[in-house]
PyMOL Python script that loads the backbone (N, CA, C, O; Angstrom):
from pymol import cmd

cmd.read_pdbstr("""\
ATOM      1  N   UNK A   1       0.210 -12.674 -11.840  1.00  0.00           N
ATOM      2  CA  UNK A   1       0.187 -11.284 -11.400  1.00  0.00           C
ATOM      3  C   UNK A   1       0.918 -11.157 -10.064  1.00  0.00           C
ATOM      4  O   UNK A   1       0.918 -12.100  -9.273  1.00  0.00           O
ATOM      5  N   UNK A   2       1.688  -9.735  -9.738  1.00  0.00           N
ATOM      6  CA  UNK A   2       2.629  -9.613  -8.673  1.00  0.00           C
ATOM      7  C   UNK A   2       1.469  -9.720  -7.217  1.00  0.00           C
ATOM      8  O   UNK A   2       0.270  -9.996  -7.175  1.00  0.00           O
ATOM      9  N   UNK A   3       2.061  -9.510  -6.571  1.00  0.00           N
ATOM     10  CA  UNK A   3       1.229  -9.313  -5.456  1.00  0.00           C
ATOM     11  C   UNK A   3       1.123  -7.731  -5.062  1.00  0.00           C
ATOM     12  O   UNK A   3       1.938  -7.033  -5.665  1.00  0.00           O
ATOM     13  N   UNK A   4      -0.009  -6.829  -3.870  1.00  0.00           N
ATOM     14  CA  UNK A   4      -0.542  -5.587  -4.312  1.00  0.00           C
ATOM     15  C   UNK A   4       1.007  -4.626  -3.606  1.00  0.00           C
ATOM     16  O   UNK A   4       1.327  -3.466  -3.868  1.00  0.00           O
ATOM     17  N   UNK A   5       1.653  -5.532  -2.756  1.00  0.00           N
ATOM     18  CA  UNK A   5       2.627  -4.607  -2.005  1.00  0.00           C
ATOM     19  C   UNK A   5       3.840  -5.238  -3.016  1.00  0.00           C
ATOM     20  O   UNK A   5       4.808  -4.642  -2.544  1.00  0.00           O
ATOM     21  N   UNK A   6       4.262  -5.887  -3.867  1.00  0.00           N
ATOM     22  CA  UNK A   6       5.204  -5.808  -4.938  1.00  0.00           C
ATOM     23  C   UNK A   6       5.068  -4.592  -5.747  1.00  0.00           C
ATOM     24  O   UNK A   6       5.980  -3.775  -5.869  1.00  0.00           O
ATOM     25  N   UNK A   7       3.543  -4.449  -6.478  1.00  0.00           N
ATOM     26  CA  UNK A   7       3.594  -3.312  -7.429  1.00  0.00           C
ATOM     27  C   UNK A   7       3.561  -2.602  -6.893  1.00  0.00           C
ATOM     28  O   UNK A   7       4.430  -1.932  -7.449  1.00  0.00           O
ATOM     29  N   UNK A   8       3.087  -1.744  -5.733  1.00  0.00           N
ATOM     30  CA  UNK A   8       3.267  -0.493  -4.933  1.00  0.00           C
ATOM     31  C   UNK A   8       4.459   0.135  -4.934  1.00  0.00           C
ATOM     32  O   UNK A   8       4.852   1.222  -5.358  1.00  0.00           O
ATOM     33  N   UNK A   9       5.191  -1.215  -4.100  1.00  0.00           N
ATOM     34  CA  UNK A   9       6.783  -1.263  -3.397  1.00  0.00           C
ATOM     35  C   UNK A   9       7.430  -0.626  -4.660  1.00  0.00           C
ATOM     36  O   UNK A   9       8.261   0.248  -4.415  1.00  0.00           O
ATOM     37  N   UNK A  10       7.148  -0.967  -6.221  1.00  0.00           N
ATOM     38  CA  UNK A  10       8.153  -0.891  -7.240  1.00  0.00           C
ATOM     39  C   UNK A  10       8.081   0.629  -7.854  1.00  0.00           C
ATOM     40  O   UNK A  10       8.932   1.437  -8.227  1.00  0.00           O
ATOM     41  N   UNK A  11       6.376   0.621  -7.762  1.00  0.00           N
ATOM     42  CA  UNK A  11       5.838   2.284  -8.200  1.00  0.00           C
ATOM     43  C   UNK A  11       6.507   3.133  -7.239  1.00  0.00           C
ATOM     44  O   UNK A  11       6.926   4.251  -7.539  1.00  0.00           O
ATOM     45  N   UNK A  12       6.603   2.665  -6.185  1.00  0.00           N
ATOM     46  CA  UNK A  12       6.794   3.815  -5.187  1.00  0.00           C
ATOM     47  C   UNK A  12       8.639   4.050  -5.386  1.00  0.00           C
ATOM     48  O   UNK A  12       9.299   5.084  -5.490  1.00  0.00           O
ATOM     49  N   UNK A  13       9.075   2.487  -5.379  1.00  0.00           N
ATOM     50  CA  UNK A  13      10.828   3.118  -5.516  1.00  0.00           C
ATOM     51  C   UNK A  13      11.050   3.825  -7.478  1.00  0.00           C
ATOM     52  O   UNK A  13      12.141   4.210  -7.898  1.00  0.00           O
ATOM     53  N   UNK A  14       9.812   3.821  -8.296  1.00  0.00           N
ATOM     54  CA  UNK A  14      10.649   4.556  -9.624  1.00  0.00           C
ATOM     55  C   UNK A  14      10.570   5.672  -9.520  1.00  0.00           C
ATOM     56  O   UNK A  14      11.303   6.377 -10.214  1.00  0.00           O
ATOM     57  N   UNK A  15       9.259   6.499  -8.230  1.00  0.00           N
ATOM     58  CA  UNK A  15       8.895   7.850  -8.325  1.00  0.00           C
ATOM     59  C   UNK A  15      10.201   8.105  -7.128  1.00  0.00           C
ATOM     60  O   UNK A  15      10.004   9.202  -6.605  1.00  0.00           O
ATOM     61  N   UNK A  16      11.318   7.501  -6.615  1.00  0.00           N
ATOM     62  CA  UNK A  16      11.399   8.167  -5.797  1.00  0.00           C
ATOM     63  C   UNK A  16      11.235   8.236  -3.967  1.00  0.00           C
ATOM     64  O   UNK A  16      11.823   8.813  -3.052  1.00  0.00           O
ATOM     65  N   UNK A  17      10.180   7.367  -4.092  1.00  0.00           N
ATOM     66  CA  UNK A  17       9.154   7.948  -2.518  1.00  0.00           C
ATOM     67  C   UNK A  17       9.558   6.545  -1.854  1.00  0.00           C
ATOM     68  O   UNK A  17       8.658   6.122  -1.128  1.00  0.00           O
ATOM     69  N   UNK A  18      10.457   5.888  -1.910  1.00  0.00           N
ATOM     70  CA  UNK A  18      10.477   4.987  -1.204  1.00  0.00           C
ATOM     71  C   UNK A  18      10.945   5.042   0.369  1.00  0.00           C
ATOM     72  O   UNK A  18      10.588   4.136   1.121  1.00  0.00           O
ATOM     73  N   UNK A  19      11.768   6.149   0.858  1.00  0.00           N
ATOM     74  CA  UNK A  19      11.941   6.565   2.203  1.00  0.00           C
ATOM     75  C   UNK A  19      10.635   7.106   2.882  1.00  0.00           C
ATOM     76  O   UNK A  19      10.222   6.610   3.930  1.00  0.00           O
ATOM     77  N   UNK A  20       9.809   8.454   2.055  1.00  0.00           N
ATOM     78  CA  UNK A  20       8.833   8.875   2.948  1.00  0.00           C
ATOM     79  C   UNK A  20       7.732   7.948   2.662  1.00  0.00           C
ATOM     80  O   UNK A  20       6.703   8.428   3.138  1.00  0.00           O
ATOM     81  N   UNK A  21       7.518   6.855   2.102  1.00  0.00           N
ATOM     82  CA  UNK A  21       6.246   5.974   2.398  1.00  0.00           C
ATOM     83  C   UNK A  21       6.689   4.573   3.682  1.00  0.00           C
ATOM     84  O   UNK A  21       5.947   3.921   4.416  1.00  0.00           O
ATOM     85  N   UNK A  22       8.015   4.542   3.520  1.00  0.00           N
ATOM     86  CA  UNK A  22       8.276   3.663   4.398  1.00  0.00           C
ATOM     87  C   UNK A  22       8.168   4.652   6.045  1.00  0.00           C
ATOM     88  O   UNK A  22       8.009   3.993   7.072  1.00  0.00           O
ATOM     89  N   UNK A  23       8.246   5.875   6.123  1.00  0.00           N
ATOM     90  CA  UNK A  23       8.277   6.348   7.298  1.00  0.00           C
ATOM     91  C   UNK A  23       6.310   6.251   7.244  1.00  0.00           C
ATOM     92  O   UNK A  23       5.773   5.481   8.041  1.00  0.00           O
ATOM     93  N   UNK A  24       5.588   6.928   6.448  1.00  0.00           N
ATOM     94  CA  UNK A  24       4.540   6.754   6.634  1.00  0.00           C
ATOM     95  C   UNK A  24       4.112   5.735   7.491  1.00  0.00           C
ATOM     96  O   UNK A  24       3.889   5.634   8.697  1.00  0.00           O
ATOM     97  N   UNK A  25       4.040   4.622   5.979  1.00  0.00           N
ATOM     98  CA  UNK A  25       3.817   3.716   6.556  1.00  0.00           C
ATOM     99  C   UNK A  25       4.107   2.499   7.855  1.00  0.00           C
ATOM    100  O   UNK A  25       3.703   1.346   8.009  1.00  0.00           O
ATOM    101  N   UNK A  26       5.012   3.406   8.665  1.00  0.00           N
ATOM    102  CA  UNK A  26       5.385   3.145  10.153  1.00  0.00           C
ATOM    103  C   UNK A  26       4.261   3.952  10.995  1.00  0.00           C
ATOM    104  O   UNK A  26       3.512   3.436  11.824  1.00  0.00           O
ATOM    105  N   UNK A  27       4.282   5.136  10.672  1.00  0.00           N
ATOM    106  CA  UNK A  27       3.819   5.969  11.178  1.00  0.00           C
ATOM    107  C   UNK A  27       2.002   5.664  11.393  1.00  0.00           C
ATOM    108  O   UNK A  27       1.329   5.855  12.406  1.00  0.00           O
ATOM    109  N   UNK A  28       1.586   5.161  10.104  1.00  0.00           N
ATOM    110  CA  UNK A  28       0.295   5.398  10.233  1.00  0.00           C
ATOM    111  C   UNK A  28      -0.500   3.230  10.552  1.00  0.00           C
ATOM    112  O   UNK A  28      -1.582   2.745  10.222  1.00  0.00           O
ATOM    113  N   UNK A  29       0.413   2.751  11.106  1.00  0.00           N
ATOM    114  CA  UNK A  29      -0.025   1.262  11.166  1.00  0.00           C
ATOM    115  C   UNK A  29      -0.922   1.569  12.096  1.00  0.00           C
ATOM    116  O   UNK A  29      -1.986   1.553  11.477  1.00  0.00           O
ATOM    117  N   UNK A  30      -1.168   1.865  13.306  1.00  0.00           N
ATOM    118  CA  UNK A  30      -2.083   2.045  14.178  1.00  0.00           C
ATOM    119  C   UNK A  30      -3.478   2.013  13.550  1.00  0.00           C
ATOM    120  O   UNK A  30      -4.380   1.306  13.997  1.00  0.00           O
ATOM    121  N   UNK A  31      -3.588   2.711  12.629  1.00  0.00           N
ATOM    122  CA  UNK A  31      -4.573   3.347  11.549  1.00  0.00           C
ATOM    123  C   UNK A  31      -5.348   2.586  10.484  1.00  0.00           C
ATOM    124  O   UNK A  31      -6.428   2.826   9.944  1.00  0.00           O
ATOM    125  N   UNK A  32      -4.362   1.472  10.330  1.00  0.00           N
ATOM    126  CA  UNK A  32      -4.752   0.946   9.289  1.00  0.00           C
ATOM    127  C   UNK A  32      -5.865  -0.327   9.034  1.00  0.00           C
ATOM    128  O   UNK A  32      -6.180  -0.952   8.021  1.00  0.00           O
ATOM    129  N   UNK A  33      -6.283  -0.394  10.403  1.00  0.00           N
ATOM    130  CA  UNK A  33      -7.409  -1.177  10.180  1.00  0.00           C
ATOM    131  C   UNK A  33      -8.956   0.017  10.325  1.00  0.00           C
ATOM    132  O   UNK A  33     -10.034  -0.432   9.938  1.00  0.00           O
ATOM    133  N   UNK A  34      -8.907   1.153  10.768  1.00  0.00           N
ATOM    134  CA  UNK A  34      -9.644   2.367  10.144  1.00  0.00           C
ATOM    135  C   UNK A  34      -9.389   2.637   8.729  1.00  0.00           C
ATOM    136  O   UNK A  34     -10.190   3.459   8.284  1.00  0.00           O
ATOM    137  N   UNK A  35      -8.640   2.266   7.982  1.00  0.00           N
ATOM    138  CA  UNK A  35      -8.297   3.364   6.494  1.00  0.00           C
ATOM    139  C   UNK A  35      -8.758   2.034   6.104  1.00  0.00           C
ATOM    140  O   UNK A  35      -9.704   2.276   5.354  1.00  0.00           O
ATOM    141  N   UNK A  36      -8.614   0.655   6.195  1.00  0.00           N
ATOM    142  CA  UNK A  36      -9.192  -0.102   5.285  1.00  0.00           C
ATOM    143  C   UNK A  36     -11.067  -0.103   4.892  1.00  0.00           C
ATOM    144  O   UNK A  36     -11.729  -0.263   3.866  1.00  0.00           O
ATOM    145  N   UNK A  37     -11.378   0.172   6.360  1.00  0.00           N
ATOM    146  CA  UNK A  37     -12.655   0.504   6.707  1.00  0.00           C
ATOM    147  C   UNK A  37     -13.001   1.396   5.835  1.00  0.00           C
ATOM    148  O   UNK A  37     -13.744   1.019   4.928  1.00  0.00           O
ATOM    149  N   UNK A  38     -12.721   2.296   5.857  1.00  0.00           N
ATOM    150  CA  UNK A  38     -13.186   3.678   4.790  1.00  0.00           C
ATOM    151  C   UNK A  38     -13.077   3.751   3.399  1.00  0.00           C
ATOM    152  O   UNK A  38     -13.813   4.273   2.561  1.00  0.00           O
ATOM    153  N   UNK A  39     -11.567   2.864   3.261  1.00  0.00           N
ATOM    154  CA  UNK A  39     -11.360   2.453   1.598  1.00  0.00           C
ATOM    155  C   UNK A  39     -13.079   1.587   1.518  1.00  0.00           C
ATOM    156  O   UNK A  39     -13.908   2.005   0.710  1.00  0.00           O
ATOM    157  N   UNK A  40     -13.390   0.446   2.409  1.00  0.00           N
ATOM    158  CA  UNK A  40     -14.884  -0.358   1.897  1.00  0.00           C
ATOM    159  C   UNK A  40     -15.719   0.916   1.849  1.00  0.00           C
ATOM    160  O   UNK A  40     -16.321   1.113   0.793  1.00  0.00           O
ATOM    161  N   UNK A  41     -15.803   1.486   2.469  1.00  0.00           N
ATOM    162  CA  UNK A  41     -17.005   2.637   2.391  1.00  0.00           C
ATOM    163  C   UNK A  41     -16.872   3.519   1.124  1.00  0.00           C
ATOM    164  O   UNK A  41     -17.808   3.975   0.467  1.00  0.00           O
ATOM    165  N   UNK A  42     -15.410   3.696   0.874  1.00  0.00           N
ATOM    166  CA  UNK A  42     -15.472   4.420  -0.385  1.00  0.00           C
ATOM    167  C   UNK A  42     -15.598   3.786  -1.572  1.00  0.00           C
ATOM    168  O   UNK A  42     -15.727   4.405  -2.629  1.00  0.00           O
ATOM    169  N   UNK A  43     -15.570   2.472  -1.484  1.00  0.00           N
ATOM    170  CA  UNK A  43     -15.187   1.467  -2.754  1.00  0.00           C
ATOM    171  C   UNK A  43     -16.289   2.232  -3.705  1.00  0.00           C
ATOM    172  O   UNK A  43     -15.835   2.906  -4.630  1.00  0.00           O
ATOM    173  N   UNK A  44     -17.326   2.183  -3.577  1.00  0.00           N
ATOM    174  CA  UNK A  44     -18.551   2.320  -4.756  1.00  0.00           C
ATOM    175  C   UNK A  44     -17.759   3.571  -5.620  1.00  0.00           C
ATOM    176  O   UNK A  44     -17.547   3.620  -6.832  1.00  0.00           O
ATOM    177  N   UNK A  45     -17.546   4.156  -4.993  1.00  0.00           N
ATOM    178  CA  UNK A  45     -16.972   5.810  -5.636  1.00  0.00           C
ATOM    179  C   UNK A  45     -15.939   5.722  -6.235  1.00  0.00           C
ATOM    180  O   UNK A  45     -15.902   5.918  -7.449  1.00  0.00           O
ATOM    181  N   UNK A  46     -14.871   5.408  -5.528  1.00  0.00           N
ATOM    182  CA  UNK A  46     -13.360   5.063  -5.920  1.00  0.00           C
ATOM    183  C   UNK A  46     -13.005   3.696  -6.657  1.00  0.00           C
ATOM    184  O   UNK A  46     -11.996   3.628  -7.359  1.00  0.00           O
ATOM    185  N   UNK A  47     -13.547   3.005  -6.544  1.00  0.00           N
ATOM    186  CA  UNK A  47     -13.147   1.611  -7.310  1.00  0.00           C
ATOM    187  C   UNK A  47     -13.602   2.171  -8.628  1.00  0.00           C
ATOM    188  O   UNK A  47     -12.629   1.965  -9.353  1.00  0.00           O
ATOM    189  N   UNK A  48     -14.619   2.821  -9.427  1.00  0.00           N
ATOM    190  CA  UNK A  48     -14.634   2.646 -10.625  1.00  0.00           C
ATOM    191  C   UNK A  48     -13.905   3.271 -11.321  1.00  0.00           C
ATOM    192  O   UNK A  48     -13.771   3.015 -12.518  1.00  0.00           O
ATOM    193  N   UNK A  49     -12.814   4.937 -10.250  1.00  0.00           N
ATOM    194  CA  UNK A  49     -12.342   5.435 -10.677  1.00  0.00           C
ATOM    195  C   UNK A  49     -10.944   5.189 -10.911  1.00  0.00           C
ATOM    196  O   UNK A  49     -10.154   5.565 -11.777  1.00  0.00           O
ATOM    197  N   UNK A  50     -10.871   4.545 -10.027  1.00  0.00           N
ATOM    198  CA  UNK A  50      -8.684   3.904  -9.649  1.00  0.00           C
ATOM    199  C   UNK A  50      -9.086   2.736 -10.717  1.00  0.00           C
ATOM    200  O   UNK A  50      -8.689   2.640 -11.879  1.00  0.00           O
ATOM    201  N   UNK A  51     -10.042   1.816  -9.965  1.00  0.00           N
ATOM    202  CA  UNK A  51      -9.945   0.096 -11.082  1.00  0.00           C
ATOM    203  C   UNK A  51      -8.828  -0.563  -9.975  1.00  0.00           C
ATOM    204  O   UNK A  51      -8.557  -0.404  -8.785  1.00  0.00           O
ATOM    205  N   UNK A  52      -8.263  -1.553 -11.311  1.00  0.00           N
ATOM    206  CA  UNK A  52      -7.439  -1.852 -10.466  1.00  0.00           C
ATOM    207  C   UNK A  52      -6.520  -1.450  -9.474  1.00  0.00           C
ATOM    208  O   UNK A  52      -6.174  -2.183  -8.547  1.00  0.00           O
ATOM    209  N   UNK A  53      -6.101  -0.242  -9.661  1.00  0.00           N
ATOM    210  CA  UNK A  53      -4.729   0.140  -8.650  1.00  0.00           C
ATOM    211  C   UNK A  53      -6.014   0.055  -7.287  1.00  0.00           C
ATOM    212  O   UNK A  53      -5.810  -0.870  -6.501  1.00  0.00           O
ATOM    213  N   UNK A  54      -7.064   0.794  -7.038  1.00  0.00           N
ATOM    214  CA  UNK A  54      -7.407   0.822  -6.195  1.00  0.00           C
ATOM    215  C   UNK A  54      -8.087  -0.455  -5.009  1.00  0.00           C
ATOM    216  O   UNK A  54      -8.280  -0.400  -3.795  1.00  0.00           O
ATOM    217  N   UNK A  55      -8.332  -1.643  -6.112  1.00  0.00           N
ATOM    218  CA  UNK A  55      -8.308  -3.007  -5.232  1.00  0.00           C
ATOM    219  C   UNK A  55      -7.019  -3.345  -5.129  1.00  0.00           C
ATOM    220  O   UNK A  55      -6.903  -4.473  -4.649  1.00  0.00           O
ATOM    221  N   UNK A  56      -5.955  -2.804  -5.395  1.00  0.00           N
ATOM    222  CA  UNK A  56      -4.287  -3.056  -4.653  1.00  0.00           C
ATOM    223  C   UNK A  56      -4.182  -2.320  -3.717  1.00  0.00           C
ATOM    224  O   UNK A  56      -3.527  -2.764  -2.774  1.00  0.00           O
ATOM    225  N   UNK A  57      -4.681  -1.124  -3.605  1.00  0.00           N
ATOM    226  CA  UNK A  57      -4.854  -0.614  -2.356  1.00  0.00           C
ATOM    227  C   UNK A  57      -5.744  -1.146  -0.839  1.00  0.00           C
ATOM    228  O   UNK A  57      -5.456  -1.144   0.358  1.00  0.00           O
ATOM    229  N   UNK A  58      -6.684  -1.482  -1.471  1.00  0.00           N
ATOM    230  CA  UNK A  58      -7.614  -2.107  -0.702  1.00  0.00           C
ATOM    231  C   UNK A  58      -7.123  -3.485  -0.113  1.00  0.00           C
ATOM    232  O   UNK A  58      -7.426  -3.879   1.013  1.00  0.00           O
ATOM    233  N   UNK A  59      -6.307  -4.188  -1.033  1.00  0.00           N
ATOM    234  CA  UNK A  59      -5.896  -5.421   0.219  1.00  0.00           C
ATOM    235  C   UNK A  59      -5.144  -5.134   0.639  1.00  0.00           C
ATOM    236  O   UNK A  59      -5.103  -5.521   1.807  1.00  0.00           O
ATOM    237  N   UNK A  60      -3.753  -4.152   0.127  1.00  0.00           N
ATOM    238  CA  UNK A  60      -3.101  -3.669   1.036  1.00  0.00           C
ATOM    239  C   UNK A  60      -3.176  -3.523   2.475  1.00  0.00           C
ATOM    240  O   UNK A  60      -2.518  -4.116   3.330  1.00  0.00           O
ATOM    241  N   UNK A  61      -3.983  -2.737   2.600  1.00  0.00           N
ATOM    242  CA  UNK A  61      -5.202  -1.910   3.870  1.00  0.00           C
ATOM    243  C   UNK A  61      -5.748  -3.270   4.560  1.00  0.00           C
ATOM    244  O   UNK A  61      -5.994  -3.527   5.738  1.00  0.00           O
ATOM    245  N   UNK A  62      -5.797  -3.676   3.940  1.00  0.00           N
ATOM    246  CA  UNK A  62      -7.063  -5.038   4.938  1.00  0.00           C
ATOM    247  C   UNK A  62      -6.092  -6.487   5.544  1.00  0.00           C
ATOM    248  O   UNK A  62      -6.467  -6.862   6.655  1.00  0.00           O
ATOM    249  N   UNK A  63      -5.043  -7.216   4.992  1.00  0.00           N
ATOM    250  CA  UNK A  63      -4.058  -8.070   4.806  1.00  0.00           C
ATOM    251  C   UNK A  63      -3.066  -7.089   5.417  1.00  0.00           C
ATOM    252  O   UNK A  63      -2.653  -6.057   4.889  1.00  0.00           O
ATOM    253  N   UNK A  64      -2.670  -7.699   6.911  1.00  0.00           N
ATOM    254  CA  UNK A  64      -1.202  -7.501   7.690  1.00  0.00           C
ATOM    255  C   UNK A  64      -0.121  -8.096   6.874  1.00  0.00           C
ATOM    256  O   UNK A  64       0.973  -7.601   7.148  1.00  0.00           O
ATOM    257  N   UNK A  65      -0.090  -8.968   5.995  1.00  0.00           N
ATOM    258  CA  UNK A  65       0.764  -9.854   5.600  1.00  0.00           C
ATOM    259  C   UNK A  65       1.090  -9.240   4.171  1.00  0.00           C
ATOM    260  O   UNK A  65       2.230  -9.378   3.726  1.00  0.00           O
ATOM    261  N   UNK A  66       0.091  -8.545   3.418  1.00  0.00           N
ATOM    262  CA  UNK A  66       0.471  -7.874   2.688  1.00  0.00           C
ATOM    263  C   UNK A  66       0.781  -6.183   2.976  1.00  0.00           C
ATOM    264  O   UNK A  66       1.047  -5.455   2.020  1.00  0.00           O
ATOM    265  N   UNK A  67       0.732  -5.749   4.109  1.00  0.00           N
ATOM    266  CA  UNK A  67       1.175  -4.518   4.529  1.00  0.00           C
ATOM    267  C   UNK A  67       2.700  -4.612   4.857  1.00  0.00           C
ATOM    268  O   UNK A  67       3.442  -3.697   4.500  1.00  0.00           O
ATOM    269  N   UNK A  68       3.158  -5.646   5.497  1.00  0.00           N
ATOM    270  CA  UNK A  68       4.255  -5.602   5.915  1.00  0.00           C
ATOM    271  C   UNK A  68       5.158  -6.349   4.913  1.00  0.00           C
ATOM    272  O   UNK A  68       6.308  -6.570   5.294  1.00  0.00           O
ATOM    273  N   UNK A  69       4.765  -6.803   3.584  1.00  0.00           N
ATOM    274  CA  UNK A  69       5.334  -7.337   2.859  1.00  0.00           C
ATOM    275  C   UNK A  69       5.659  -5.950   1.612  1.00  0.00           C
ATOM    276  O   UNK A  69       6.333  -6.174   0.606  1.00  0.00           O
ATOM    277  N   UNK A  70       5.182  -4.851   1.847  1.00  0.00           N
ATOM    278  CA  UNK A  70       5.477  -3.344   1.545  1.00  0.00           C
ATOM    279  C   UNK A  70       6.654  -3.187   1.925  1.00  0.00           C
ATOM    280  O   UNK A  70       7.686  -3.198   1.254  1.00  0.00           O
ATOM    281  N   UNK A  71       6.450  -2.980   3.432  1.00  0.00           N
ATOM    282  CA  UNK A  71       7.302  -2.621   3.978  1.00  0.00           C
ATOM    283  C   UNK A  71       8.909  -3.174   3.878  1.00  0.00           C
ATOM    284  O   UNK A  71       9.898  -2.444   3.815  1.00  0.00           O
ATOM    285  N   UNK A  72       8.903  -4.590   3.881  1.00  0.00           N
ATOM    286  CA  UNK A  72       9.684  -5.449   3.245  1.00  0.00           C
ATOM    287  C   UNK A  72      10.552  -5.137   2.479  1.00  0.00           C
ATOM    288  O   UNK A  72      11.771  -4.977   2.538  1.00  0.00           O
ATOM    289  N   UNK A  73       9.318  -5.023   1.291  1.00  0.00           N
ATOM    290  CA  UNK A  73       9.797  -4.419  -0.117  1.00  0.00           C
ATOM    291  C   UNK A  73      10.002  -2.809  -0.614  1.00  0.00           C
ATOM    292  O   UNK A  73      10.006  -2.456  -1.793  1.00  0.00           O
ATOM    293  N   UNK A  74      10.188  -1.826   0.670  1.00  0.00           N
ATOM    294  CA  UNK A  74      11.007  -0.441   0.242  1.00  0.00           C
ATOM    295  C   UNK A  74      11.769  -0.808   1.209  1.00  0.00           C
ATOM    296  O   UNK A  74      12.440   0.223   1.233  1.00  0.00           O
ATOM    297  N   UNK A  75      12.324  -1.602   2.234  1.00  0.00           N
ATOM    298  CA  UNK A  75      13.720  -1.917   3.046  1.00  0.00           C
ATOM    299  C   UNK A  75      14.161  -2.265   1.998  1.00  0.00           C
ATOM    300  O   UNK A  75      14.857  -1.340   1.578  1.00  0.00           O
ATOM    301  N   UNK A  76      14.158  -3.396   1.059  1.00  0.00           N
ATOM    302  CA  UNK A  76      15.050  -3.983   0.221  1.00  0.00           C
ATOM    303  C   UNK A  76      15.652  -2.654  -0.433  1.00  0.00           C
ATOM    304  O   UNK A  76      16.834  -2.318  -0.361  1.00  0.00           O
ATOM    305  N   UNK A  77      14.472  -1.850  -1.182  1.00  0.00           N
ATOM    306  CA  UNK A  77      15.035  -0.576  -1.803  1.00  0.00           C
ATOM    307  C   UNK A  77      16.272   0.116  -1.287  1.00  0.00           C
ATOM    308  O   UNK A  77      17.333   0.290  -1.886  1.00  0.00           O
ATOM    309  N   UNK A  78      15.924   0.493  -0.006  1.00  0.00           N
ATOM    310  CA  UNK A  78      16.862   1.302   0.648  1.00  0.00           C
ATOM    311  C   UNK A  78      18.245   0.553   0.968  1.00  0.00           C
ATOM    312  O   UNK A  78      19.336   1.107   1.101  1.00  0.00           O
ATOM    313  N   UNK A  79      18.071  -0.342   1.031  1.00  0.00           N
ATOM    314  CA  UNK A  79      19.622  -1.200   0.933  1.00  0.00           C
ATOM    315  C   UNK A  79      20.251  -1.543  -0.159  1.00  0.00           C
ATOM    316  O   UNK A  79      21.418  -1.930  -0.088  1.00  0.00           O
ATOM    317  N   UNK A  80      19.564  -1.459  -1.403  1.00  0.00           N
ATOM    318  CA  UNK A  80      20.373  -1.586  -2.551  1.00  0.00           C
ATOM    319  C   UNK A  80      21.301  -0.337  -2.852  1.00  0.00           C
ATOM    320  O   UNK A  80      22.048  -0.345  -3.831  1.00  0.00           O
TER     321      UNK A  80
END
""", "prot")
cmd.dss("prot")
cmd.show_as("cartoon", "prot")
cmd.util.cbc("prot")
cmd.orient("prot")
């Protein structure tokens, strides 16, 4: 299985959104050890409803190494 910022990175460049998530996600790093926090608080609610996509979100959020390996992966986008 890919890793959670491969499948993101790929969903995000077929819709399109690969410029405004890469600005986002500049934008909102400060943040992101709060949004992982809240993703745990929401898990009970939201995990049964996302499933998987939403534990790809969740390490996303929690793993620097997989946040910036996002990021990584919509630069590559934008240079192809």
């Amino acid at each position: 299985m890919r890793d959670a910022g491969e499948s993101i990175g790929e969903a995000l460049r077929r819709r399109g959104l690969a410029t405004p998530a890469r600005l986002l996600l500049d934008a909102h790093r400060s943040l992101r050890p709060l949004l992982a926090e809240t993703g745990v608080f929401l898990s009970p609610i939201l995990g049964p409803l996302f499933g998987l996509r939403y534990r790809a979100l969740q390490d996303l959020l929690e793993q620097d190494s997989t946040y910036d390996q996002l990021i990584d992966s919509l630069d590559d986008a934008e240079h192809r």
